[in-house]
C-alpha positions in Angstrom: 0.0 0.0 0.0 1.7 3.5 -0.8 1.6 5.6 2.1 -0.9 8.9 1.8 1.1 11.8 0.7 2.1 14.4 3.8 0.0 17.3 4.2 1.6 20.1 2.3 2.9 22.9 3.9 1.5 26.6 2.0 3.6 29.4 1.4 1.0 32.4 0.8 2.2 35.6 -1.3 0.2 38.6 -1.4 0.4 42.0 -3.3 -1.2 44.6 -2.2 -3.3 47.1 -5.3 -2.7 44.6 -7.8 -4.8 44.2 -10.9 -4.8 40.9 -12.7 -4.8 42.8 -16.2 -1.0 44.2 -15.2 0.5 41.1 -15.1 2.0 39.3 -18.7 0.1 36.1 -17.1 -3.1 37.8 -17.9 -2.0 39.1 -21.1 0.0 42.5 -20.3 2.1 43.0 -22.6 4.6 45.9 -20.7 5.0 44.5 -17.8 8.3 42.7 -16.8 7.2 40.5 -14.4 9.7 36.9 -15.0 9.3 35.3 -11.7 5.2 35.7 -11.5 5.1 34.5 -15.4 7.5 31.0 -14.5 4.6 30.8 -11.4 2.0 31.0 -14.0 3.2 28.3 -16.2 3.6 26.1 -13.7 0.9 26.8 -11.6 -2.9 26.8 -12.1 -4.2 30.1 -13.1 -7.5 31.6 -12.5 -8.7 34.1 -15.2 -11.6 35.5 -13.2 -11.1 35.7 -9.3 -12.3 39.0 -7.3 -11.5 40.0 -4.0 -14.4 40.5 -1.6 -14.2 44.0 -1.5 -12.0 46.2 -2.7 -10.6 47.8 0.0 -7.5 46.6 1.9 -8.3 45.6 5.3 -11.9 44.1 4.5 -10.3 42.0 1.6 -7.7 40.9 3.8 -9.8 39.6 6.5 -12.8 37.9 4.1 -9.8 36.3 2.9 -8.3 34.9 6.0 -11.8 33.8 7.4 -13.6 32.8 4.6 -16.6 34.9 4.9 -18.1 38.2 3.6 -17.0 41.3 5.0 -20.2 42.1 6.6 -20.4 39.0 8.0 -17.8 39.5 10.6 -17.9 43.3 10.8 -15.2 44.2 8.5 -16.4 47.1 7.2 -13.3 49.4 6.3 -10.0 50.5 7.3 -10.1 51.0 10.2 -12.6 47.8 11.3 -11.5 45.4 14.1 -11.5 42.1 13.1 -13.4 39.7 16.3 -10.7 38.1 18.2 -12.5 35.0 18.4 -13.4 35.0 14.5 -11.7 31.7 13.2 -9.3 32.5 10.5 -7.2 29.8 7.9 -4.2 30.4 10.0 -6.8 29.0 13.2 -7.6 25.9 10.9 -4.1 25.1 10.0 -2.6 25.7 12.9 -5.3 23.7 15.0 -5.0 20.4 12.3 -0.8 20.6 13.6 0.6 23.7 11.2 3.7 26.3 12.0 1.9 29.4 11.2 3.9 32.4 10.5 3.5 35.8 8.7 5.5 38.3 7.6 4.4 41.4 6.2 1.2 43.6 5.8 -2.3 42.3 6.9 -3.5 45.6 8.2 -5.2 43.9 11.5 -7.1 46.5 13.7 -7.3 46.4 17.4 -5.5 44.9 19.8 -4.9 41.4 18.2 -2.4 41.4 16.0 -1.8 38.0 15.1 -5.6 36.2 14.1 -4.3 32.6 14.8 -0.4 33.3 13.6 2.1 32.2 16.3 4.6 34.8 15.2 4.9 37.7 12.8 8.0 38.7 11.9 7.6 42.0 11.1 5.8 45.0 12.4 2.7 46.2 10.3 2.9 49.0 7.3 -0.2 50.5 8.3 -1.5 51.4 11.4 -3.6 49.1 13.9 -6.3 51.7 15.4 -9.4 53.3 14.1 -8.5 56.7 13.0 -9.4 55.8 9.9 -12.9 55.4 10.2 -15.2 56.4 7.3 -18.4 58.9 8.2 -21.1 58.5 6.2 -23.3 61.1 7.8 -21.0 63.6 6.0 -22.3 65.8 3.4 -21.7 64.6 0.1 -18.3 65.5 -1.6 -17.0 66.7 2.1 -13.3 64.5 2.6 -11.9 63.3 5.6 -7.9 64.5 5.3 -6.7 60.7 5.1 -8.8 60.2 1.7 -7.0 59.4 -1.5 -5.6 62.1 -3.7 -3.8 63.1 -6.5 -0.6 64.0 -4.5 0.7 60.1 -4.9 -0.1 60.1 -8.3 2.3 62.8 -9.2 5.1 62.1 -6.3 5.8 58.5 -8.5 9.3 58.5 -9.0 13.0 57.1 -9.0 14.2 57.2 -5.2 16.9 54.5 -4.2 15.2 54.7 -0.3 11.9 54.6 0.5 9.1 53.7 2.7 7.5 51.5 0.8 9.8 49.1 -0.6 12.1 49.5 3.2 9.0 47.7 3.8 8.8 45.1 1.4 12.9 44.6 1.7 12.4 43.8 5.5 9.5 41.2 4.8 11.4 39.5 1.8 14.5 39.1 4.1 12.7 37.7 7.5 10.7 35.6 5.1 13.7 34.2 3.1 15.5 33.4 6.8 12.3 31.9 7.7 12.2 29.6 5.1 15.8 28.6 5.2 15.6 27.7 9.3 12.3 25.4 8.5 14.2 23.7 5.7 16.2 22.6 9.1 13.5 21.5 11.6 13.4 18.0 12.4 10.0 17.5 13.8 8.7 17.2 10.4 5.3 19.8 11.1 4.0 21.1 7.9 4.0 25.0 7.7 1.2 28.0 6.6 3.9 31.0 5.9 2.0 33.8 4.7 4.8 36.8 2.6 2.5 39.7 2.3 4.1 42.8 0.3 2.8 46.6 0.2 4.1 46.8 -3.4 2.6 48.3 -6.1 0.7 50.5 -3.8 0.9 53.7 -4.3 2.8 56.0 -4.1 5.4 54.5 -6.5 8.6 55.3 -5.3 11.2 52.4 -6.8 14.5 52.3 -7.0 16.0 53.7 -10.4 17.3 50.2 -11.9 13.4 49.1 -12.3 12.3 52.2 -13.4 15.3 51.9 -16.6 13.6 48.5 -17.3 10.8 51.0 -19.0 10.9 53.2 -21.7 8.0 56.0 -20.7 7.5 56.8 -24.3 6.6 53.2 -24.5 4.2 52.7 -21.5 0.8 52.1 -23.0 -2.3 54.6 -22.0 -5.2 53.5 -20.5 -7.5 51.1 -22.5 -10.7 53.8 -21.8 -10.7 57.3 -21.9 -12.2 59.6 -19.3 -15.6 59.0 -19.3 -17.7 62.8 -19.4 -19.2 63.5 -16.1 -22.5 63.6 -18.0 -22.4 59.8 -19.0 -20.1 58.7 -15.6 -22.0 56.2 -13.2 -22.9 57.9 -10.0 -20.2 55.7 -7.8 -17.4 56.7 -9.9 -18.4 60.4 -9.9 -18.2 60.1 -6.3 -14.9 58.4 -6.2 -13.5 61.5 -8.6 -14.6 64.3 -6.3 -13.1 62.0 -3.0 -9.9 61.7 -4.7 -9.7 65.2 -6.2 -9.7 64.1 -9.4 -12.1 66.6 -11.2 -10.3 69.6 -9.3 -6.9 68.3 -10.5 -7.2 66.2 -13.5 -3.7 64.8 -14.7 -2.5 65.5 -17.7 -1.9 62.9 -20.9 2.3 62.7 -19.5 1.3 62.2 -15.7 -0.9 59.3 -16.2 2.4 57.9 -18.4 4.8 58.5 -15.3 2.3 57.5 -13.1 1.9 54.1 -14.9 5.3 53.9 -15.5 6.1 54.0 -11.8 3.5 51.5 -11.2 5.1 49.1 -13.6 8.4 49.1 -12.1 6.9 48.5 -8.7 5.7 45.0 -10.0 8.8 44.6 -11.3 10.5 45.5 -7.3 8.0 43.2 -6.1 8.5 40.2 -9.1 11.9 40.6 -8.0 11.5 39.9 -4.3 8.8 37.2 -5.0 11.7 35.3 -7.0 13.8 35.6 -3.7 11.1 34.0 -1.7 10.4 31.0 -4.2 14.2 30.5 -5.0 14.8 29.9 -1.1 11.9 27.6 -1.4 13.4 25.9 -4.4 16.6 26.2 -3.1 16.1 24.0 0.6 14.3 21.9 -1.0 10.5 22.8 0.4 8.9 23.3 -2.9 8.7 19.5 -3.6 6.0 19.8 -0.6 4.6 23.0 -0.8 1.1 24.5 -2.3 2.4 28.4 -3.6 -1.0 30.8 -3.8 -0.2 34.1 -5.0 -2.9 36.8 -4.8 -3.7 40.2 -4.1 -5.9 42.4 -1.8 -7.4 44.2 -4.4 -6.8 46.0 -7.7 -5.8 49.6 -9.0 -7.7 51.4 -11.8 -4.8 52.9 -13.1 -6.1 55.5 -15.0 -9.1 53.8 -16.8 -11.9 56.0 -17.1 -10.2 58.6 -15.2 -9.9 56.8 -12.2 -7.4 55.4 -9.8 -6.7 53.4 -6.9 -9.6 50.7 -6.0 -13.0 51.1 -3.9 -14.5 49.9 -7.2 -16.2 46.9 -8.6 -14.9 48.1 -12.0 -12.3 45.1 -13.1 -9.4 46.9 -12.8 -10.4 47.4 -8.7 -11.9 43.6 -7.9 -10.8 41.1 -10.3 -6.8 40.2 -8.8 -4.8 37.5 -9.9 -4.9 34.1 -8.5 -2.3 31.7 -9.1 -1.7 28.3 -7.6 1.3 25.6 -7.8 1.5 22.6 -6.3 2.5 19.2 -5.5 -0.1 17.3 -8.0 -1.2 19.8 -9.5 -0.8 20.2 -13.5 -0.6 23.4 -15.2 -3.9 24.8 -16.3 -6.3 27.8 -16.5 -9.9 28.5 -15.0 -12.2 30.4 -16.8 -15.0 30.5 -14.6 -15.4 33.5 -12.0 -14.3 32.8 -8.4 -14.0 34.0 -5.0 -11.5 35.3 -2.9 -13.6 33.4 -0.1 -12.5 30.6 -1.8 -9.0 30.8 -0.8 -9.7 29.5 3.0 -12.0 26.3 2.4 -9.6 24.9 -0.4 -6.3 25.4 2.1 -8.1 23.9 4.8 -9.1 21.2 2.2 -6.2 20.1 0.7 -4.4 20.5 4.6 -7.2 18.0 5.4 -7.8 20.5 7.8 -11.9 20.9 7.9 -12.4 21.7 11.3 -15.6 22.8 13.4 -16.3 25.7 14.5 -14.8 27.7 10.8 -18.2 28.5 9.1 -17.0 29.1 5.9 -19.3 30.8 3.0 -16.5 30.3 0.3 -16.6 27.1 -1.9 -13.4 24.6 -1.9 -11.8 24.9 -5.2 -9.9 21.8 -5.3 -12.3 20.4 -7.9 -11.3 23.0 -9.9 -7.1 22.9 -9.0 -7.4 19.2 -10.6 -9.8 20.1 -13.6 -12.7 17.7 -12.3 -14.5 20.8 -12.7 -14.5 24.7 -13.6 -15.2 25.9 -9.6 -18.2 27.8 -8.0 -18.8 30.0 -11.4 -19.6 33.1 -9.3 -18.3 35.6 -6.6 -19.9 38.4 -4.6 -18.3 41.5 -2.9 -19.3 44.3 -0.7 -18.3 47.7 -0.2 -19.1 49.8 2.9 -16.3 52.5 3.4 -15.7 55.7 2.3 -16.9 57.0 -1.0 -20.8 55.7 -0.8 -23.1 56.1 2.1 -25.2 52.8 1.7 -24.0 49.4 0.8 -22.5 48.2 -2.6 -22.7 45.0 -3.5 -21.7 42.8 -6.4 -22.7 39.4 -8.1 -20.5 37.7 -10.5 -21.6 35.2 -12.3 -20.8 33.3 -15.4 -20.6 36.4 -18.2 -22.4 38.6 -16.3 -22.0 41.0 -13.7 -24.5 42.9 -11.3 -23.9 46.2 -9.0 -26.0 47.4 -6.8 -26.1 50.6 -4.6 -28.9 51.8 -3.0 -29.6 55.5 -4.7 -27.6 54.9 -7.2 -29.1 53.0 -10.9 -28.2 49.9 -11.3 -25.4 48.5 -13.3 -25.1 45.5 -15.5 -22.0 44.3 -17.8 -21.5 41.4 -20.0 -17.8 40.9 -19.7 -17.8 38.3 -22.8 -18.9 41.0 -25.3 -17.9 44.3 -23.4 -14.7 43.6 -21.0 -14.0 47.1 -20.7 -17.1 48.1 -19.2 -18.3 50.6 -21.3 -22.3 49.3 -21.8 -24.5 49.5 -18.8 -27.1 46.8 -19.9 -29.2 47.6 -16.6 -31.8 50.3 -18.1 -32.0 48.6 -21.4 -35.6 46.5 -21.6 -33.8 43.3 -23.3 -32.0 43.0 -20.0 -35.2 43.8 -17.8 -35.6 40.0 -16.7 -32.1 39.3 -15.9 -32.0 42.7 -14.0 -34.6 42.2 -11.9 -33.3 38.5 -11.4 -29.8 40.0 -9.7 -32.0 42.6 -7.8 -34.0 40.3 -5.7 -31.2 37.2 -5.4 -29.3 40.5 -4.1 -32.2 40.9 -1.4 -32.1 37.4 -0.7 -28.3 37.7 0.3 -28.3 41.3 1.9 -30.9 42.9 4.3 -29.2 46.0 2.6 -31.2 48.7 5.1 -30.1 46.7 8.1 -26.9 46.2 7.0 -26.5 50.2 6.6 -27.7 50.7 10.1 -24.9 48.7 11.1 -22.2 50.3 9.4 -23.6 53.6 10.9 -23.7 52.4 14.6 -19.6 51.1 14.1 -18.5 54.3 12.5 -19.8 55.9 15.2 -18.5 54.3 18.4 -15.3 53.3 16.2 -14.9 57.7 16.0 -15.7 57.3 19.7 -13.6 55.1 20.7 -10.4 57.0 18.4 -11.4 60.8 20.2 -10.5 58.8 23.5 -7.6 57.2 22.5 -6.3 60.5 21.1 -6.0 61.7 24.6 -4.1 61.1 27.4 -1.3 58.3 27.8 -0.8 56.8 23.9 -1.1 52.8 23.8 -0.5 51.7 20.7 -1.8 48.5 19.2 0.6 48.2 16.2 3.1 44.6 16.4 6.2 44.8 17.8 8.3 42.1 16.7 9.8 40.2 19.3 14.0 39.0 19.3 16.1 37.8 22.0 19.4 38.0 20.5 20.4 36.3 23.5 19.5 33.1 22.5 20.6 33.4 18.5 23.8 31.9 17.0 26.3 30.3 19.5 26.0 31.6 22.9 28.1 30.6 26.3 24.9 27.6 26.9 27.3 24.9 25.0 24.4 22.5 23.0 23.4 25.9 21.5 24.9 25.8 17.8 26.4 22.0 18.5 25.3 20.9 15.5 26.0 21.9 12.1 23.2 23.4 9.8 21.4 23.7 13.4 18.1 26.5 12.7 17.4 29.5 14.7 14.9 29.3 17.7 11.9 31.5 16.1 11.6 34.9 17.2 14.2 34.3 19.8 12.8 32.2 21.8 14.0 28.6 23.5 14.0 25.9 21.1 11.3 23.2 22.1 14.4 20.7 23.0 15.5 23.7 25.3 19.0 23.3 23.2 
């Protein structure tokens, strides 16, 4: 009898504001992107994943748990994610997993770890709620953390910079981390999640990837500003938040702007091929399931737009990539979830547990080409730049927006993939309209839903005045080390043995040697 296979261990990349349509892997043809295209070939690609809303906290933490934002209270930015709320890293780690992250998750409140052991690195963004939206505001009136056009035109060539300090720290901690569980003996499979800020804006990369493009060359968006007179609602909205209409850039700034954006995915390709060559290199990947994904999307210009908080493509639809032991090379077609992610890790861990309610469909089917996945995803948006839900149904060719106030919008993505047709007041589509609308009321009690998003931004705001005063007690990570107990030290079993790991984090082996 062969013996079962062991349970793989998952390495889990994330991007942060990354559009599937900038990668080569979904048909860019700019972009330098090496590493992600080799991950492509060999991996299984999905053509048609979304996030579950396109913001980067509520993505992250539908992600991790499986379930729509709303579901669990993620509402924004600056939402606290419920201590007890089981997350993939709970599953694994429950079924026997090392679970370990390094990089940006942009957790809220005073748990910083969600069912990690350890994190490695402190947090990009910061852990309270002084980002919470308001939508009792008067329209068009902006808080002073909103988007702008300020990032947009500070993209340039600078050797040090916040952002990709960041992203230099995680690659390194993650590269060591890799490299000391190629040494472990006990033989535990491992859920290490590598979660880079890059491309977010603002774009501020080193000079040698910025001389991998010719700006003259960068291509201009695929769709034109769209007159205010024929834009949706939503995106008018989205303009006047981000300034856009008082400050429009001109035909050269969206260039440099794109341009910067491109050599960020090519800073952050790079740094992804450091992570999977220490895989390769100790040996790991022969037993590891790599899932690369993204948070969310960036407009990049299209329509006149930028950043995300969109269910336009260019915002929702991220790339999703996975390679694996067993797995053959292959593409998926058919629309899926981000809330996917969670029930097909647990899956192919073997790690179903009770107690993790999720409402994403496994995907393993789909990874082996029994059969072409769920066909559908849904996403929410409840932060800054509406003041009632939005909510989205994707399914097969179709897809279905909904706001409250706003018309309703309908695309066909076979026949219009940029977006341009709104099929929703046209009386062909009448049926299928109203179809969406009420299997929409069916899965949101939209009204209620708002009154709960109102009664969190306001004891959220609450809850930040009074933390503004007085003694400051931060919430973000600090990263714990005990140098004390690294390399060889005076204890004499410590560093005995060649190719022995470092403890994690410092601390006391489990052997105490």
């Amino acid at each position: 009898m062969t013996a079962a296979p062991a349970a793989p261990n998952v390495l889990l990349l994330m991007a942060d504001q990354l559009a599937a349509a900038h990668l080569p892997a979904y048909g860019n043809t700019v972009v330098r992107s090496p590493n992600l295209d080799a991950l492509a070939r060999d991996g299984v690609v999905f053509e048609s994943a979304y996030c579950a809303s396109p913001l980067c906290a509520p993505s992250r933490f539908a992600l991790l748990t499986g379930r729509r934002p709303s579901a669990i209270g993620a509402y924004d930015n600056a939402a606290e994610l419920p201590a007890g709320t089981p997350t993939i890293a709970h599953v694994l780690r429950a079924a026997g997993y090392e679970t370990t992250l390094a990089g940006k998750m942009h957790f809220v409140g005073p748990d910083q770890l969600h069912g990690f052991e350890e994190r490695l690195t402190t947090d990009v963004y910061p852990s309270g709620f002084d980002w919470t939206p308001d939508w009792t505001l008067p329209a068009g009136e902006r808080l002073e953390w909103y988007h702008n056009t300020t990032s947009l035109l500070s993209a340039s060539a600078r050797e040090a910079a916040l952002q990709t300090d960041y992203d230099d720290e995680v690659c390194f901690r993650a590269v060591q981390r890799i490299r000391d569980l190629s040494l472990r003996e006990d033989g535990a499979p491992f859920f290490l999640t590598v979660s880079f800020t890059n491309p977010h804006d603002p774009w501020e990369i080193r000079q040698r990837y910025w001389d991998l493009y010719d700006e003259d060359a960068i291509d201009p968006p695929a769709v034109a500003p769209i007159p205010r007179a024929e834009d949706d609602p939503h995106s008018l909205r989205l303009r006047a938040m981000i300034g856009l209409d008082r400050r429009p850039l001109s035909d050269g700034e969206v260039r440099h702007a794109r341009h910067g954006y491109y050599a960020a995915i090519s800073y952050l390709d790079e740094r992804i091929g450091e992570v999977l060559a220490a895989l390769s290199d100790t040996g790991l990947a022969e037993n590891t399931l790599v899932v690369f994904t993204a948070d969310h999307g960036e407009l990049l210009g299209e329509r006149g737009l930028w950043y995300k908080m969109s269910f336009l493509e260019g915002s929702a639809r991220v790339p999703l990539i996975v390679r694996g032991p067993r797995l053959a090379a292959r593409r998926v077609h058919a629309p899926v979830s981000q809330l996917d992610l969670a029930p097909t890790l647990a899956d192919l861990a073997g790690a179903l547990a009770a107690g993790a309610e999720f409402e994403g469909t496994s995907l393993v089917a789909a990874l082996t080409g029994v059969s072409s996945g769920p066909g559908e995803a849904v996403g929410e948006y409840l932060a800054e730049g509406v003041q009632s839900p939005a909510v989205m149904i994707r399914r097969g060719r179709h897809k279905y927006i909904r706001c409250e106030g706003d018309p309703d919008l309908l695309y066909d993505l076979e026949s219009d993939p940029l977006e341009r047709r709104n099929l929703a007041g046209e009386p062909a589509a009448a049926g299928l309209v109203a179809a969406f609308r009420a299997e929409s009321d069916e899965r949101w009690d939209l009204s209620g839903l708002e009154r709960r998003v109102l009664e969190s931004q306001r004891a959220r705001r609450l809850v930040a005045r009074a933390l503004g005063r007085g003694a400051y007690a931060p919430w973000d990570f600090q990263p714990y080390l005990d140098a004390s107990l690294l390399y060889v030290r005076s204890d004499a079993a410590r560093g005995e043995r060649p190719g022995r790991s470092r403890p994690a984090g410092g601390l006391p082996p489990a052997d105490g040697g």
